[in-house]
N, C-alpha and C positions, 0 to 999 in steps of 0.2 A: 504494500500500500504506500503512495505518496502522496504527500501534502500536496494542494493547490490552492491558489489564491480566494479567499474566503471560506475555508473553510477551517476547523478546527484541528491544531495541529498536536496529534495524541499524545500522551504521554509519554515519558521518556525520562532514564534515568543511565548516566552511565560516569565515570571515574572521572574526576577532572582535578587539577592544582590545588582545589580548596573542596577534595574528600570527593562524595558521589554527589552528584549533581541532577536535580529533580525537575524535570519542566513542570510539573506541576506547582514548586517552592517559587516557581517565578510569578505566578497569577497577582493580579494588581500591579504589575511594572509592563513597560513594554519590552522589547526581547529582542536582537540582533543579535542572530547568531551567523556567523561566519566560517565555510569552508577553506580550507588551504592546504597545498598540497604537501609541504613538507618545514620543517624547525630551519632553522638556520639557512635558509636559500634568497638569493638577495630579491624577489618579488612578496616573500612571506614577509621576512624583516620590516620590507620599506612599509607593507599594506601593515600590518602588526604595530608601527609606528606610527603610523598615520591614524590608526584606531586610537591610540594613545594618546597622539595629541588632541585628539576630535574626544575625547570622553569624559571632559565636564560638559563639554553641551549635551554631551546624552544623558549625563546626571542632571542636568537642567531641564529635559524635559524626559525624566521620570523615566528610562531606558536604558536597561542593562547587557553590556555587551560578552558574550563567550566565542572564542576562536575552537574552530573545532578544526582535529587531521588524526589521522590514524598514525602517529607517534607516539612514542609509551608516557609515562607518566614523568618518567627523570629523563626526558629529551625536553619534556614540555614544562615542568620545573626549570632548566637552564635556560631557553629561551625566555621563558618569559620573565625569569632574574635578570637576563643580558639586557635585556630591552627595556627594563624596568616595566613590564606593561602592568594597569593598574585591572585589570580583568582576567578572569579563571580562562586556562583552556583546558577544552575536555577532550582527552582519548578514546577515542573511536576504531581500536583497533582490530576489533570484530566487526565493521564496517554494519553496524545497527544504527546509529544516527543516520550517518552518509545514504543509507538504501532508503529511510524514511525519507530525505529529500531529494534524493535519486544526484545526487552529484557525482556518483562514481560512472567516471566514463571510460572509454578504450582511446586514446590518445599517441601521440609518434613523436619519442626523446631522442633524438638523435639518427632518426631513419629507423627507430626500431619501433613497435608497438607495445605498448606498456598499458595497464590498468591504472587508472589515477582518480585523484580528487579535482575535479572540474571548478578550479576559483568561483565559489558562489557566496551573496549573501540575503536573508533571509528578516524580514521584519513580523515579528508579530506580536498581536497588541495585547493590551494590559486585562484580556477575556480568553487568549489565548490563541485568536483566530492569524491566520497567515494574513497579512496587509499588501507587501510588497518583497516581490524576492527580484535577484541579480542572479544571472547566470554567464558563465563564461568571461567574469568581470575580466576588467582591464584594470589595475590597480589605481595608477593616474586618475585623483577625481574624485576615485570611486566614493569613498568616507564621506565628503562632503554633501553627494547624493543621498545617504544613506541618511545620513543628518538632516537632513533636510524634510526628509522623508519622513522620519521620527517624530520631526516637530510637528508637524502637518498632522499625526496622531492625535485625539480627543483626551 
């Protein structure tokens, strides 16, 4: 099953920076969740820092942001120390988030084919429902949308 725009996006619980992480403990905030395809890679970094710097205004207007990728827990503890980022990223290394928002795609790194996390990000509201998702983002930008987007929420 995948999420689609207005509709309720199910529960979900899985390991993240700050212990197991419940989408149902997010109800009453709005919610950016965020795909990406791997810790330390310089489009993860810069989009990773760009969320950084964008997230008082997501706490300004009542919206909590989590990075998700299917890297372990102490890959995603280092990153997110290096980067100082001020938001949990959650592990998805059984690819149960990733399949709930169908971000996992068949992709070509270097001329070869590879399985991956398709750069996406995902807004939903403080009810729970999907508002506005990004797919195949382009990092450049991107946050500022996302933000913008957030505010526009009720």
């Amino acid at each position: 099953m995948s999420v689609h725009i207005g509709s309720a996006v199910p529960d979900f619980s899985a390991p993240s920076t700050a212990g197991q992480f419940h989408l149902q403990q997010m109800r009453g905030r709005n919610l950016v969740i965020y795909f990406y395809p791997k810790d330390n890679t310089s489009g993860c970094t810069t989009e990773g820092q760009d969320f950084a710097a964008a997230y008082p205004g997501f706490v300004k207007c009542a919206t909590q942001v989590v990075g998700v990728s299917r890297d372990s827990l102490k890959s995603h503890a280092g990153f997110r120390e290096k980067l100082k980022l001020p938001f949990d990223l959650i592990c998805d290394a059984d690819e149960q988030v990733c399949s709930l928002f169908s971000v996992i795609k068949n992709k070509t790194m270097y001329g070869r084919a590879v399985r991956g996390i398709e750069r996406s990000t995902f807004l939903i509201d403080s009810r729970g429902f999907l508002r506005q998702q990004w797919r195949g983002v382009k990092v450049t930008g991107h946050v500022e949308q996302v933000l913008t987007a957030a505010r526009d929420l009720p």
